[in-house]
N, CA, C and O atoms as CSV, one atom per row, in Angstrom:
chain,resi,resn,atom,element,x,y,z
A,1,UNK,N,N,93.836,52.910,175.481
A,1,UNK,CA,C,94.146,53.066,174.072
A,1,UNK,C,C,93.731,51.787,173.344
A,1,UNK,O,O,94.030,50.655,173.724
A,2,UNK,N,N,92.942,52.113,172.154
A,2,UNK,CA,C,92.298,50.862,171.800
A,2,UNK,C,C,93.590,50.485,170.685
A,2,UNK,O,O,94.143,51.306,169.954
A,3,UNK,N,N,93.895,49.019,170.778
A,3,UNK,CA,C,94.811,48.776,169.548
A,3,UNK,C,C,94.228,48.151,168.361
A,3,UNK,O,O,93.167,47.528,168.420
A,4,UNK,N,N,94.958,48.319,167.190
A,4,UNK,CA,C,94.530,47.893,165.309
A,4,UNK,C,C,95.593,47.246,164.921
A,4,UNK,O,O,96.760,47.252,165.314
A,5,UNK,N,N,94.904,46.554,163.900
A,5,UNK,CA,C,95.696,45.752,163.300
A,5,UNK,C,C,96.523,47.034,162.416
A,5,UNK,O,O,96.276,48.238,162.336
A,6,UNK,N,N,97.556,46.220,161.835
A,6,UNK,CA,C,98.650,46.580,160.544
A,6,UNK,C,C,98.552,45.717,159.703
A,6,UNK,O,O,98.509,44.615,160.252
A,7,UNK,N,N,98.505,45.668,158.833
A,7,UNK,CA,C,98.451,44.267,157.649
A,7,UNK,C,C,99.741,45.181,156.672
A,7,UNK,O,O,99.549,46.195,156.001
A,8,UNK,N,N,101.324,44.277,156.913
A,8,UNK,CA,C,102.310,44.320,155.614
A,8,UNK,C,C,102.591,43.401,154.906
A,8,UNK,O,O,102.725,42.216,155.210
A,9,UNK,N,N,102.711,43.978,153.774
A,9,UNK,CA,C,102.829,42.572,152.961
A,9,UNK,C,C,104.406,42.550,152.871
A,9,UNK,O,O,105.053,43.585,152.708
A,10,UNK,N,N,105.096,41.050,153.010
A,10,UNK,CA,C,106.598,41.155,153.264
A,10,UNK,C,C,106.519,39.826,152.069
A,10,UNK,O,O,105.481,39.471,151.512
A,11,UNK,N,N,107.638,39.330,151.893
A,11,UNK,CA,C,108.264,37.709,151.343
A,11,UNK,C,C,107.998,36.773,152.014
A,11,UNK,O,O,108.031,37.398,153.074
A,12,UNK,N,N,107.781,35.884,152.283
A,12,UNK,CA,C,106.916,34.441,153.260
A,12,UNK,C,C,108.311,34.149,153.848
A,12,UNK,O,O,108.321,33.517,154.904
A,13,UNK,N,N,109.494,34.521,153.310
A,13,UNK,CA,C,110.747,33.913,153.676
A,13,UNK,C,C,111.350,35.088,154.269
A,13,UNK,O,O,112.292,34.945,155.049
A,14,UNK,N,N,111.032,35.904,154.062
A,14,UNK,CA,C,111.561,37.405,154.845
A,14,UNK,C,C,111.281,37.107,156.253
A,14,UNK,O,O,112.084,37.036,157.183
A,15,UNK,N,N,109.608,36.893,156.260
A,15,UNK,CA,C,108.771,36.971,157.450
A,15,UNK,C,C,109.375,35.874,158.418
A,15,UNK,O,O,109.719,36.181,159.560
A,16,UNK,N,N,109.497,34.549,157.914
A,16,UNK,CA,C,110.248,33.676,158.303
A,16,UNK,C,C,111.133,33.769,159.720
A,16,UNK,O,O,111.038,33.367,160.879
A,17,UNK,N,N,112.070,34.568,158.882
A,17,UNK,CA,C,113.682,34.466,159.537
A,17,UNK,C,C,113.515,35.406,160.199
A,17,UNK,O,O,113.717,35.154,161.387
A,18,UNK,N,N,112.976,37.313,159.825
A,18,UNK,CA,C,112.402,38.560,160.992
A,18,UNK,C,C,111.688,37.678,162.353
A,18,UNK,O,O,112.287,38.052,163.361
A,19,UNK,N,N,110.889,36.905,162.620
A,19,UNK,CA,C,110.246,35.793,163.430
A,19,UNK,C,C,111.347,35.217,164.317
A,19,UNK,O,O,111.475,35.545,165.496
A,20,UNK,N,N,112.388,34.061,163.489
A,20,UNK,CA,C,112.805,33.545,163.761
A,20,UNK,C,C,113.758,34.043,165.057
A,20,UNK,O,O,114.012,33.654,166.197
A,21,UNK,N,N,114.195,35.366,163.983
A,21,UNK,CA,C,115.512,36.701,164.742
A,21,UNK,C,C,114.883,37.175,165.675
A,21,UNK,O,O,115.464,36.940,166.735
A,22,UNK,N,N,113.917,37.766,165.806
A,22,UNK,CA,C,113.318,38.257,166.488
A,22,UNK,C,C,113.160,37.081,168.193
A,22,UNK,O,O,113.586,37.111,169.348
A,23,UNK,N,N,112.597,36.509,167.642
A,23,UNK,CA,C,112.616,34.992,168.867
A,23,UNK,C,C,113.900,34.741,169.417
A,23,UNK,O,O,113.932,34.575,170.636
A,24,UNK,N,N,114.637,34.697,168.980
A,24,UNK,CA,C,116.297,34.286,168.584
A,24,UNK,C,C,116.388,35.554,169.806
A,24,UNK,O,O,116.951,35.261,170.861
A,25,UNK,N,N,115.938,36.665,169.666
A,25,UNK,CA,C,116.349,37.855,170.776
A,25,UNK,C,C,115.619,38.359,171.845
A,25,UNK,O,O,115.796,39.440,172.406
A,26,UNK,N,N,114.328,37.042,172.226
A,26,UNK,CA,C,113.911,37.700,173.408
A,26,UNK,C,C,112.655,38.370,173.113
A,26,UNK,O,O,111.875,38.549,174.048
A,27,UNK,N,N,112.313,38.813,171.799
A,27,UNK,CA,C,110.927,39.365,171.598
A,27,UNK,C,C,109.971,38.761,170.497
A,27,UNK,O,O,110.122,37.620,170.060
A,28,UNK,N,N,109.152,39.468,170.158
A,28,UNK,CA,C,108.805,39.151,168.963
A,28,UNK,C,C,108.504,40.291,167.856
A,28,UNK,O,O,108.610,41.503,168.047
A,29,UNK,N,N,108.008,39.494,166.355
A,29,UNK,CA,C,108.004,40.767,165.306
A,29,UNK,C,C,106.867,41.965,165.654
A,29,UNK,O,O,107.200,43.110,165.351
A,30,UNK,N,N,105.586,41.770,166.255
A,30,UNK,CA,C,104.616,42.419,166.622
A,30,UNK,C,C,105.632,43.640,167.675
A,30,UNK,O,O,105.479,44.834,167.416
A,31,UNK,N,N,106.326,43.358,168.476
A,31,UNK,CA,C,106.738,43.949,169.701
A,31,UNK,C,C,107.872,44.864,168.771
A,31,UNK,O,O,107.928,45.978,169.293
A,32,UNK,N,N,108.489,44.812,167.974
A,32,UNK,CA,C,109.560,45.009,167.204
A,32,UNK,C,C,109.282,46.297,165.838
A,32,UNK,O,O,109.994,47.157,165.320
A,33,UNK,N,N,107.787,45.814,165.653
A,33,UNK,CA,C,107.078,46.974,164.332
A,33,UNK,C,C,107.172,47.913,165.603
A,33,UNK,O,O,108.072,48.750,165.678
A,34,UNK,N,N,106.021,47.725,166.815
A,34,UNK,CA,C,105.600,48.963,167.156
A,34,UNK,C,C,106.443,49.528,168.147
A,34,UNK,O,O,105.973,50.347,168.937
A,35,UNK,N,N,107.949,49.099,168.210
A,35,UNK,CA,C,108.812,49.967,169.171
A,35,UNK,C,C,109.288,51.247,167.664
A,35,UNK,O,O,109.434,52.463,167.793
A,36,UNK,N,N,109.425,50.453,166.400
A,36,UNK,CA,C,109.909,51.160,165.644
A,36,UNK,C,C,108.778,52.276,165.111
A,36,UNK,O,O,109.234,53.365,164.763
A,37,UNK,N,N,107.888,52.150,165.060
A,37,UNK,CA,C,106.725,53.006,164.433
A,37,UNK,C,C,106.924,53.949,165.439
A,37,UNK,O,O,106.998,55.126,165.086
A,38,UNK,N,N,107.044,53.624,166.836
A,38,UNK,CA,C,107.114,54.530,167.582
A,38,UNK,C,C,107.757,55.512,167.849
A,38,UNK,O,O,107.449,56.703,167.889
A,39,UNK,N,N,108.970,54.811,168.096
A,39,UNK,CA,C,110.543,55.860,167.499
A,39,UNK,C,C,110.465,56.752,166.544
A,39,UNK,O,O,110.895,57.891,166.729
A,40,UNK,N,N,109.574,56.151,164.689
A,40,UNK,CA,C,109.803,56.787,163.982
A,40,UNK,C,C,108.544,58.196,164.045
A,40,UNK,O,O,108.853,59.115,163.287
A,41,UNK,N,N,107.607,58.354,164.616
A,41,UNK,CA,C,106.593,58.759,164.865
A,41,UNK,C,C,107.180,59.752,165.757
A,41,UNK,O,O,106.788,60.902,165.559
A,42,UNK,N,N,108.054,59.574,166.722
A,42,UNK,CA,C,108.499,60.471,167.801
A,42,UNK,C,C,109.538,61.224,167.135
A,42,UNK,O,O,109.764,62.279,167.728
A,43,UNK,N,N,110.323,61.024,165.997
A,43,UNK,CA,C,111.173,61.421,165.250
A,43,UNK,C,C,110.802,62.574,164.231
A,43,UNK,O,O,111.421,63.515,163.733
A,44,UNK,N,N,109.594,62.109,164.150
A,44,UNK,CA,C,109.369,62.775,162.755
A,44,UNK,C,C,108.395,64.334,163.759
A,44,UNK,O,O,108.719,65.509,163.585
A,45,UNK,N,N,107.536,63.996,164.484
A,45,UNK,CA,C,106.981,64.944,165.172
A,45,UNK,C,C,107.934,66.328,166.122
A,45,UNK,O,O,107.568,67.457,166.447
A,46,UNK,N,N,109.350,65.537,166.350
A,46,UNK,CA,C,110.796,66.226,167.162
A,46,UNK,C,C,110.886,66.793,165.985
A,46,UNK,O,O,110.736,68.002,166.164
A,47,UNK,N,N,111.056,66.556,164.846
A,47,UNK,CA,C,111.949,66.949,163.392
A,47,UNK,C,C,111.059,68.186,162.873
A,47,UNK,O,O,111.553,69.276,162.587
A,48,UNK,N,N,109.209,67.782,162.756
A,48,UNK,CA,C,108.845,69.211,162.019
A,48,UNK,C,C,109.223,70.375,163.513
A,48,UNK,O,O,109.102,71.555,163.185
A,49,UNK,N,N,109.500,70.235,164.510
A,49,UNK,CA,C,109.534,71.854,165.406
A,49,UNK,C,C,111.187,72.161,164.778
A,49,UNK,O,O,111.391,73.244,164.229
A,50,UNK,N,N,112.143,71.302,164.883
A,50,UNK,CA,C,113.584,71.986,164.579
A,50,UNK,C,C,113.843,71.738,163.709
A,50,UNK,O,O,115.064,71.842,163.592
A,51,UNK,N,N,113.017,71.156,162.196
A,51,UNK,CA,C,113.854,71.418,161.129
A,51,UNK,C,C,114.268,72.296,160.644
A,51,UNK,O,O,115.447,72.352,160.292
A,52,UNK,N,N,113.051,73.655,160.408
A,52,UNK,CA,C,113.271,74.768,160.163
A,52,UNK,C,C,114.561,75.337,160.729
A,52,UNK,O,O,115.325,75.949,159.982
A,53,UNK,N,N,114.872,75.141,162.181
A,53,UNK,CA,C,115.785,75.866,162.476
A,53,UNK,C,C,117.006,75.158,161.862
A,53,UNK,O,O,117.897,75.932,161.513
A,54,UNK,N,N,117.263,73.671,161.629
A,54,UNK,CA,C,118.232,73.066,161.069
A,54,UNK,C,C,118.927,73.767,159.875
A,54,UNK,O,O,120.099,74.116,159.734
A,55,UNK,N,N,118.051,73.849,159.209
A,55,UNK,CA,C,118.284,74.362,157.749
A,55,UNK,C,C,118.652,75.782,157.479
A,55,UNK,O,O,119.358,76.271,156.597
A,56,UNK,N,N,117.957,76.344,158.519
A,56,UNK,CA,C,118.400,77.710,158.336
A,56,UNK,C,C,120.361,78.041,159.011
A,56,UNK,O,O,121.035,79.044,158.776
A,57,UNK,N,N,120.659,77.160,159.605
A,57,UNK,CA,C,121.948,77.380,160.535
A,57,UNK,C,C,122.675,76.296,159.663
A,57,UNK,O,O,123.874,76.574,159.685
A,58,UNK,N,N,122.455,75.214,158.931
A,58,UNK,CA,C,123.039,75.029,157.761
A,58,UNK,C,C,123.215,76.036,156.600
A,58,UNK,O,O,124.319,76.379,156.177
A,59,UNK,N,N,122.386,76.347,156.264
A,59,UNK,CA,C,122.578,77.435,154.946
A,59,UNK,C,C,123.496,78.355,155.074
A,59,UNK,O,O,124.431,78.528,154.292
A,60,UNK,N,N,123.173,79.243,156.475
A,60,UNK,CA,C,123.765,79.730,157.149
A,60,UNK,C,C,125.449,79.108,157.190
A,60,UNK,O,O,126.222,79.972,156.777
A,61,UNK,N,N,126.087,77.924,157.561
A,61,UNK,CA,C,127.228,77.521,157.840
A,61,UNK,C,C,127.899,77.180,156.056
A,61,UNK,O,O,129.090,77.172,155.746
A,62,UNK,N,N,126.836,76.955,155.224
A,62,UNK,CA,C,127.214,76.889,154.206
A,62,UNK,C,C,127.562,77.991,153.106
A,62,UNK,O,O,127.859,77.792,151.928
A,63,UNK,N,N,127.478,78.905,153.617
A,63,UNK,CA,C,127.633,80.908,153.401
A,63,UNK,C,C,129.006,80.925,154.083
A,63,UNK,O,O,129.981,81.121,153.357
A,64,UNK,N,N,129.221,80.713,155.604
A,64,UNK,CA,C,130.434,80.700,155.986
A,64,UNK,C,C,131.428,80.144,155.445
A,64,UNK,O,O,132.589,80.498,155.650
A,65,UNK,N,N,131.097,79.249,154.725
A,65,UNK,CA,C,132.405,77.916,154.119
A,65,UNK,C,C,132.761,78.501,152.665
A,65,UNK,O,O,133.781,78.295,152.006
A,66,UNK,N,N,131.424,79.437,152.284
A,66,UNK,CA,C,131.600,80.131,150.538
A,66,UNK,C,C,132.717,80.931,151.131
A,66,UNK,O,O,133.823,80.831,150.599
A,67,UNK,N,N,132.536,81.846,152.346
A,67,UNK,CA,C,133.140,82.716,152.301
A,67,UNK,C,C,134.813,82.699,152.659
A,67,UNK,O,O,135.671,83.503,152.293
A,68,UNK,N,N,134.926,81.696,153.360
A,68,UNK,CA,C,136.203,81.035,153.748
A,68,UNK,C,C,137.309,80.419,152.080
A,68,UNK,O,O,138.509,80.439,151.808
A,69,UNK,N,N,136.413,80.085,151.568
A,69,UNK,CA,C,136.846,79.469,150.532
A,69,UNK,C,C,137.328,81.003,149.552
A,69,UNK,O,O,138.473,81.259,149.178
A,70,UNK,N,N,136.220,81.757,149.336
A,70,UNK,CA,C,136.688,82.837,148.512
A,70,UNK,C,C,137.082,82.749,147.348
A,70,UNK,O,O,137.559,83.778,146.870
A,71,UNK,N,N,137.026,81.489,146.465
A,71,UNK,CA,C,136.950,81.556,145.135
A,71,UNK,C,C,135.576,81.237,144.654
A,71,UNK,O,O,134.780,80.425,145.124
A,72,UNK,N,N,135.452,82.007,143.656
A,72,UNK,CA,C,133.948,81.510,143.008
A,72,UNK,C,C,134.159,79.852,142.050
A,72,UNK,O,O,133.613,78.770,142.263
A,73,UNK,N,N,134.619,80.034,141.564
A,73,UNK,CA,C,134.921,78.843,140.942
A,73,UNK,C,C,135.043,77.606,141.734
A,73,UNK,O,O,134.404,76.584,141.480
A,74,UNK,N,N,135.947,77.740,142.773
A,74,UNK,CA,C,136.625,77.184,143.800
A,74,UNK,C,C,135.146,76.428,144.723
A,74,UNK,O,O,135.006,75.234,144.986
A,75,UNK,N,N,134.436,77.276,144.978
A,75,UNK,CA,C,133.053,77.192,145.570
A,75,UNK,C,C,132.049,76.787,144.420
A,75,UNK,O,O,131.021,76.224,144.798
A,76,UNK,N,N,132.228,77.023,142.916
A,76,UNK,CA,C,131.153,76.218,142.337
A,76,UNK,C,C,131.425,74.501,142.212
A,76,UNK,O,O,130.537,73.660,142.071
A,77,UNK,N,N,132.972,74.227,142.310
A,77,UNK,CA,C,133.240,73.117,142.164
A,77,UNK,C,C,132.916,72.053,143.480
A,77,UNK,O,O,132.461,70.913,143.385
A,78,UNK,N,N,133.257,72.716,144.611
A,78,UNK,CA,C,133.424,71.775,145.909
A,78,UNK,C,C,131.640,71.814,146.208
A,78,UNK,O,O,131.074,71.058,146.997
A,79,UNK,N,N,130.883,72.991,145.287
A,79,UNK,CA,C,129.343,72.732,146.017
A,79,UNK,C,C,128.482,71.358,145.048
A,79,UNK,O,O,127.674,70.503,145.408
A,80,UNK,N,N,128.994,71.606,143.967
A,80,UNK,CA,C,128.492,70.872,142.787
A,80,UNK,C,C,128.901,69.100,143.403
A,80,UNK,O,O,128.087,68.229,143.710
A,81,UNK,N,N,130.673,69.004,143.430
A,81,UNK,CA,C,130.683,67.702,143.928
A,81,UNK,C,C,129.459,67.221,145.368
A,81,UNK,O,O,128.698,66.284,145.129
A,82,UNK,N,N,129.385,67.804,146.547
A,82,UNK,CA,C,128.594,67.709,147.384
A,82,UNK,C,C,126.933,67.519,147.694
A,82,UNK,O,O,126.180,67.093,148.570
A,83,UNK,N,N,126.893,68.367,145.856
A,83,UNK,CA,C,125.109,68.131,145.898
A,83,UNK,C,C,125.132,66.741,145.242
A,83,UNK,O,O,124.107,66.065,145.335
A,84,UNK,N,N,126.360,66.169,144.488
A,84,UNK,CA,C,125.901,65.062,143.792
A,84,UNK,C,C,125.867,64.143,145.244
A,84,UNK,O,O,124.831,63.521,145.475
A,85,UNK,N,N,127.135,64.051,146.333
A,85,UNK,CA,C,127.130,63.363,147.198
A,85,UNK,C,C,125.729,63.116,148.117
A,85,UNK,O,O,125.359,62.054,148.616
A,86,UNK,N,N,125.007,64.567,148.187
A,86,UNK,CA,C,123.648,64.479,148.288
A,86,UNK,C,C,122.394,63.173,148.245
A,86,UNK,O,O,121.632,62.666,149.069
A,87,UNK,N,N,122.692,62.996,146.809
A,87,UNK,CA,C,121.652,61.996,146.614
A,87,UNK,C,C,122.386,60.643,146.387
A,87,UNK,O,O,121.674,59.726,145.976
A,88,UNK,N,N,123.535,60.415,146.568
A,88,UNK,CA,C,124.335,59.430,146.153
A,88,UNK,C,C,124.688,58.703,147.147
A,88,UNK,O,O,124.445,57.497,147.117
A,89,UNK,N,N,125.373,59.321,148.298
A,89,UNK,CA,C,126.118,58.782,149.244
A,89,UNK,C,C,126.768,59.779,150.725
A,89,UNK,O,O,127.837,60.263,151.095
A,90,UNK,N,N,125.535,59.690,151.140
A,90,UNK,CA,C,125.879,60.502,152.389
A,90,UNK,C,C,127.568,60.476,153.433
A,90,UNK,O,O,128.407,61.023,154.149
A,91,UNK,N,N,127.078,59.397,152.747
A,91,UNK,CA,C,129.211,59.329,154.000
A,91,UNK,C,C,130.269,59.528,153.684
A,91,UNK,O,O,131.286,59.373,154.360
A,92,UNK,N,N,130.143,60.020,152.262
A,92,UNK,CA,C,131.560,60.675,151.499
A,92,UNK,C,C,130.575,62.102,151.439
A,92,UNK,O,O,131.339,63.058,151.569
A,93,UNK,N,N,129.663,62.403,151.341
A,93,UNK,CA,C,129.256,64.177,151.453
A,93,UNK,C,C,130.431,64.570,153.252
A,93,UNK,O,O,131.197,65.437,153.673
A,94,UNK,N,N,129.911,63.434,153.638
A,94,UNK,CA,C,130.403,63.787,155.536
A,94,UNK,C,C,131.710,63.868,155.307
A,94,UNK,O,O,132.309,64.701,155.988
A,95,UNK,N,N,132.474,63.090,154.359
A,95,UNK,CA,C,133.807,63.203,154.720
A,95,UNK,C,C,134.383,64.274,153.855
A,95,UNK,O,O,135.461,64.800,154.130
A,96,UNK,N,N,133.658,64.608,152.789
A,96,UNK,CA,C,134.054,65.675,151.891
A,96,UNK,C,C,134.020,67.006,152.969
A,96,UNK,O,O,134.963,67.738,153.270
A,97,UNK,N,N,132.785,67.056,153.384
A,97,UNK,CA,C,132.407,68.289,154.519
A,97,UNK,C,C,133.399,68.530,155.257
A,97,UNK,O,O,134.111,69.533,155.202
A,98,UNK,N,N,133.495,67.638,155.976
A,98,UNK,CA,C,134.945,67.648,156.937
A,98,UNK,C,C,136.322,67.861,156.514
A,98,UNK,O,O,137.160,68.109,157.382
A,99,UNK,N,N,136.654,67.796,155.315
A,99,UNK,CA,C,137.678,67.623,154.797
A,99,UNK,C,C,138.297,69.400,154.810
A,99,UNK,O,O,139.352,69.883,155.222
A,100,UNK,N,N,136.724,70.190,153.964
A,100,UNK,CA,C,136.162,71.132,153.596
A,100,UNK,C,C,136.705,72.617,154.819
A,100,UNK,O,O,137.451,73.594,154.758
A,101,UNK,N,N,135.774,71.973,155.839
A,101,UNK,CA,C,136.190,72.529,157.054
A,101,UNK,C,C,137.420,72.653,157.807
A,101,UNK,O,O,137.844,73.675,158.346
A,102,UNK,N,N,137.984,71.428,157.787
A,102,UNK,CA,C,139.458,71.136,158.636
A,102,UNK,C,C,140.318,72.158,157.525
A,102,UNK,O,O,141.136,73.001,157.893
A,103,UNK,N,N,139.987,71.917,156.249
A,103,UNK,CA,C,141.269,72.759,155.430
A,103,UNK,C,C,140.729,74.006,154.945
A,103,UNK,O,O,141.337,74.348,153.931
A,104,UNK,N,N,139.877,74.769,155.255
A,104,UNK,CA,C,139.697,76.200,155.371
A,104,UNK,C,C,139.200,76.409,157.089
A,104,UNK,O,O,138.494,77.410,157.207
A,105,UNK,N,N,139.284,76.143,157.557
A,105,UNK,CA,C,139.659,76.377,158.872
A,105,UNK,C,C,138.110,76.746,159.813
A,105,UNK,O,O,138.099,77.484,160.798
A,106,UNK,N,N,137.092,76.169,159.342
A,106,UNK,CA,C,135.706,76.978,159.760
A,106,UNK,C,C,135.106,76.398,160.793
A,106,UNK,O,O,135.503,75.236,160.700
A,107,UNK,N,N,134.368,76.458,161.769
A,107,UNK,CA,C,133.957,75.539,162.622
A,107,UNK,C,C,132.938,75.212,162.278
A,107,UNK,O,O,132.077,75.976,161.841
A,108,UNK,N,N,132.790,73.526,162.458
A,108,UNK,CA,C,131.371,73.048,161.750
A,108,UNK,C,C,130.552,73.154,162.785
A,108,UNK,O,O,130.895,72.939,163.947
A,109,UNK,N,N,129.072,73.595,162.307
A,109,UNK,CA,C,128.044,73.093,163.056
A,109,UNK,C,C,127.583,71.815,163.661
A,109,UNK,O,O,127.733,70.714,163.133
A,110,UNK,N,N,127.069,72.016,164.687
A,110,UNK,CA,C,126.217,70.639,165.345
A,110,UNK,C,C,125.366,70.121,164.294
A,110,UNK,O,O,125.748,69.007,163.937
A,111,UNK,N,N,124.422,70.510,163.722
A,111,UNK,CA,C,123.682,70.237,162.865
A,111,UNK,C,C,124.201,69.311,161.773
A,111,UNK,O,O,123.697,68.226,161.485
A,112,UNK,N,N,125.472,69.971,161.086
A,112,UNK,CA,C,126.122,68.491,160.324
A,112,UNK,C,C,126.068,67.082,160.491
A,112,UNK,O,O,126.016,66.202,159.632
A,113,UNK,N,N,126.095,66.980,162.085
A,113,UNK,CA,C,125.807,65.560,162.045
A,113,UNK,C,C,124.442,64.550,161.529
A,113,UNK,O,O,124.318,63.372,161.196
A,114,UNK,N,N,123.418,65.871,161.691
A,114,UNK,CA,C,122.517,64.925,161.466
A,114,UNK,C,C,121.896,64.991,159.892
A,114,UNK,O,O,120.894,64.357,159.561
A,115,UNK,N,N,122.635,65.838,159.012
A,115,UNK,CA,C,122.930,65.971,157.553
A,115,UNK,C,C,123.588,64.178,157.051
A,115,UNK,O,O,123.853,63.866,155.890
A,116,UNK,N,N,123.697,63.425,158.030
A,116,UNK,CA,C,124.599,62.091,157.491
A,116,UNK,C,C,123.067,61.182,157.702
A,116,UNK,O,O,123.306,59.998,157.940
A,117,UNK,N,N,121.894,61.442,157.669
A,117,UNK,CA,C,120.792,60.818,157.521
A,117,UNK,C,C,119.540,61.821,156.464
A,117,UNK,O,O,118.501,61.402,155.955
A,118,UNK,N,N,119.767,62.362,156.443
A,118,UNK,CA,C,118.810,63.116,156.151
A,118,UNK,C,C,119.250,64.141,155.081
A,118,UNK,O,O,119.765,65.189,155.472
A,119,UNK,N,N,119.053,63.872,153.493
A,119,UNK,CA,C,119.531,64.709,152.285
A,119,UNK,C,C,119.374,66.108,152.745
A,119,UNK,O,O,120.291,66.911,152.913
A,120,UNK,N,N,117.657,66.381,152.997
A,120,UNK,CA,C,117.611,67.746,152.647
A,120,UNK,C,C,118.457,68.751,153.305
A,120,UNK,O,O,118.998,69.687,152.717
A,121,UNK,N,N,118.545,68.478,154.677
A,121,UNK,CA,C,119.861,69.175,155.332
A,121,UNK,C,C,121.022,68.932,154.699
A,121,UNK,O,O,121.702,69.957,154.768
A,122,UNK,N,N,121.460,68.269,154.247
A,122,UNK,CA,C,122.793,68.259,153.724
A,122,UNK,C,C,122.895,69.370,152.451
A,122,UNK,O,O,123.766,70.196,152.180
A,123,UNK,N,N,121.375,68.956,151.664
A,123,UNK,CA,C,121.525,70.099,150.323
A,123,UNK,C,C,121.150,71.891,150.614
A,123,UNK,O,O,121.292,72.789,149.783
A,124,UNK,N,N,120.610,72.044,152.141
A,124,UNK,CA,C,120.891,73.053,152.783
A,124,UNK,C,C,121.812,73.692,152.863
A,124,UNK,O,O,121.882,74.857,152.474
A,125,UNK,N,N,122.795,72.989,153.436
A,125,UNK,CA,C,124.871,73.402,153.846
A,125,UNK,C,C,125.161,73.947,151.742
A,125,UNK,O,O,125.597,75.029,151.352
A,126,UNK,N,N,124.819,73.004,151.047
A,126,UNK,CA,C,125.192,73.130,149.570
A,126,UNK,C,C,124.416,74.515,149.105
A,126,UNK,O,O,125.315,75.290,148.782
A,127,UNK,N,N,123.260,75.096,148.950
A,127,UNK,CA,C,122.390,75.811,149.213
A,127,UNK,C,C,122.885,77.065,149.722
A,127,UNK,O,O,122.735,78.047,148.995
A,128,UNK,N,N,123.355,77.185,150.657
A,128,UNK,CA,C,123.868,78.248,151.489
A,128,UNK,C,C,125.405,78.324,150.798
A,128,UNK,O,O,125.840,79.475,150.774
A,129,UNK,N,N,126.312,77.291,150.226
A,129,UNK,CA,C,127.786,77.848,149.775
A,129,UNK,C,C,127.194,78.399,148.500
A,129,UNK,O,O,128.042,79.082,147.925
A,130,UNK,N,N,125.653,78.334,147.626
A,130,UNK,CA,C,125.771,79.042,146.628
A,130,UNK,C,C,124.945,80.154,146.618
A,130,UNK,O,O,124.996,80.928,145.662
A,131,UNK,N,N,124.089,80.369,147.668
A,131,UNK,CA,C,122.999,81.374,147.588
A,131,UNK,C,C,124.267,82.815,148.492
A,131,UNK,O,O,125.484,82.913,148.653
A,132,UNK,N,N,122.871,83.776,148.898
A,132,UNK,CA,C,123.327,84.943,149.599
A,132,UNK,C,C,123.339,84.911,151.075
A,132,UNK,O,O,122.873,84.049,151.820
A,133,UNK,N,N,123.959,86.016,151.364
A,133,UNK,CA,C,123.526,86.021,153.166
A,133,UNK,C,C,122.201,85.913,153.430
A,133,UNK,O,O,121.405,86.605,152.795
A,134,UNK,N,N,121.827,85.133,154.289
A,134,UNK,CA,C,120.591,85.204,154.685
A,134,UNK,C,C,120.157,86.871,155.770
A,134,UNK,O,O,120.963,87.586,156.365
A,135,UNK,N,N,119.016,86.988,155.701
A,135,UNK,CA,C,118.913,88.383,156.288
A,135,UNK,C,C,118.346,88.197,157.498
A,135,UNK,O,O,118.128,89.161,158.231
C-alpha cells in the first residue's frame, strides 16, 4: 500500500501541545490521525449497510411510544420538545427518551443507544411518534 501525505491546517499552538500529548503517551500525531481516519472510515462504511435498518426500527419504536402515549396533543408536545433536543443536545433527548419509556411502560430499542451520537436517528424515533404505521 503506497502511503500520501495529508496536509491540515491546525493553530501552531494547537499543533504544539497535540505533539507534545501525543509524545507525553507513547506515540505520535502522524500515528494518532491515521488510527482515527481509520476508525472513522470503518464507521462510516459499517453505518451505510445498517443505517437503513436503524431508522426504520426507530420510526418504528417511535409509532410504539405514539401509541402508548395515546394522546394527540400529549404526543405533539413530548415529540416537538425532542426534535428540539435533536439539534441541541443529545443527552437530555437520551434522558427525555428514557424518561418517556420508563413512564409509559414501552421497551426501548437497542438502536437508541446509538441515537446519543448521531441526530438523524434520534429525529427518526421523533418521526415515527408523528408519522403512520409503517407498512
Amino acid at each position: 500500500m503506497e502511503n500520501v501525505y495529508l496536509q491540515v491546517r491546525i493553530d501552531k499552538d494547537l499543533k504544539e501541545r497535540f505533539s507534545a500529548a501525543a509524545k507525553k503517551n507513547g506515540t505520535d500525531a502522524s500515528a494518532l490521525v491515521r488510527s482515527w481516519v481509520t476508525e472513522y472510515v470503518r464507521e462510516m462504511e459499517l453505518n451505510d449497510v445498517d443505517r437503513t435498518e436503524q431508522i426504520n426500527n426507530l420510526y418504528d419504536a417511535g409509532y410504539k411510544l405514539k401509541k402508548a402515549i395515546d394522546n394527540k396533543n400529549k404526543v405533539k408536545k413530548e415529540a416537538w420538545e425532542l426534535n428540539n433536543l435533536t439539534s441541541s443536545n443529545l443527552s437530555k433527548f437520551m434522558e427525555k427518551v428514557m424518561t418517556l419509556y420508563t413512564q409509559y411502560e414501552v421497551s426501548m430499542p437497542q438502536e437508541i443507544l446509538e441515537a446519543r451520537q448521531h441526530s438523524e436517528l434520534a429525529q427518526a424515533l421523533v418521526m415515527g411518534m408523528l408519522g403512520e404505521e409503517r407498512t
